[in-house]
N, C-alpha and C positions, 0 to 999 in steps of 0.2 A: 526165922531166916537161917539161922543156924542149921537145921536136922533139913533144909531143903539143899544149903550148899552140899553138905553133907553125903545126900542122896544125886550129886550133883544136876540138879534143876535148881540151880540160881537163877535162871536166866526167865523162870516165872513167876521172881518176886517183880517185877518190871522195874526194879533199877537197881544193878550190879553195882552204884558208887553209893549210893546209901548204904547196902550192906557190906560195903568194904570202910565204910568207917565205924557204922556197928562193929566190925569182926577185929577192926585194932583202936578200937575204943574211944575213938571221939567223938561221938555220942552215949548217954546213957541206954541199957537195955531196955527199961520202963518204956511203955508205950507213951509216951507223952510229946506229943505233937511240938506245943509252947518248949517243953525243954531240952529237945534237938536241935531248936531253932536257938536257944538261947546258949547252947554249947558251937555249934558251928558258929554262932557271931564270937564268942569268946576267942576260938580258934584263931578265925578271920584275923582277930583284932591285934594278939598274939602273934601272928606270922606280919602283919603289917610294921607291927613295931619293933620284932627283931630284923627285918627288912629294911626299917631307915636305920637301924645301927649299925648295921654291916655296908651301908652305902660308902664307897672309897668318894664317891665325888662330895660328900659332904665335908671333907676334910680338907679345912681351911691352909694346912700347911702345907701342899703339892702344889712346889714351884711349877706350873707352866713350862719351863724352857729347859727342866730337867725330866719333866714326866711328860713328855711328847713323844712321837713314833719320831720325828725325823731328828731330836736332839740326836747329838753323836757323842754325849757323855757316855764312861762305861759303864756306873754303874747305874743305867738308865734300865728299867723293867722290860722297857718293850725291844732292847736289844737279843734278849733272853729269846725271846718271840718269832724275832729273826734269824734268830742260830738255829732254831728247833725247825724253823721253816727251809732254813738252807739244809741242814740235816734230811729231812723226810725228803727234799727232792733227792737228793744224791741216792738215797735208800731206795728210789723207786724208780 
């Protein structure tokens, strides 16, 4: 896959996302069917689980009535949001 990108005709190995995970390494070079499949579920499982740790809405402590768009506390996030929004209209 390598020396075809190379020569560029990737585009006649018939799938350009297979070999872009070949060419930054998540899957092994070995031709082994079983163990592409067993590195892509790893991956998979990996990004799932760094995915629910980064979830905000799993975080029991986000008072409701401070972390709402229409609180009008100031140090409310989504106020942030609305300056940035008031800002880019004026800019445009």
């Amino acid at each position: 896959y390598k020396e075809l990108a190379a020569k560029g005709e990737l585009l006649k190995t018939g799938s350009r996302t297979f070999s872009w995970r070949l060419f930054l390494g998540l899957i092994p070079e070995e031709k082994s069917y079983i163990k592409w499949i067993e590195a892509i579920r790893a991956e998979r499982q990996a990004f799932y689980k760094k995915s629910e740790e980064l979830r905000i809405t799993k975080n029991k402590d986000l008072d409701p009535n401070h972390f709402n768009p229409l609180a009008a506390t100031k140090d409310n996030p989504w106020s942030d949001l609305f300056k940035d929004k008031e800002i880019r209209e004026l800019i445009t």
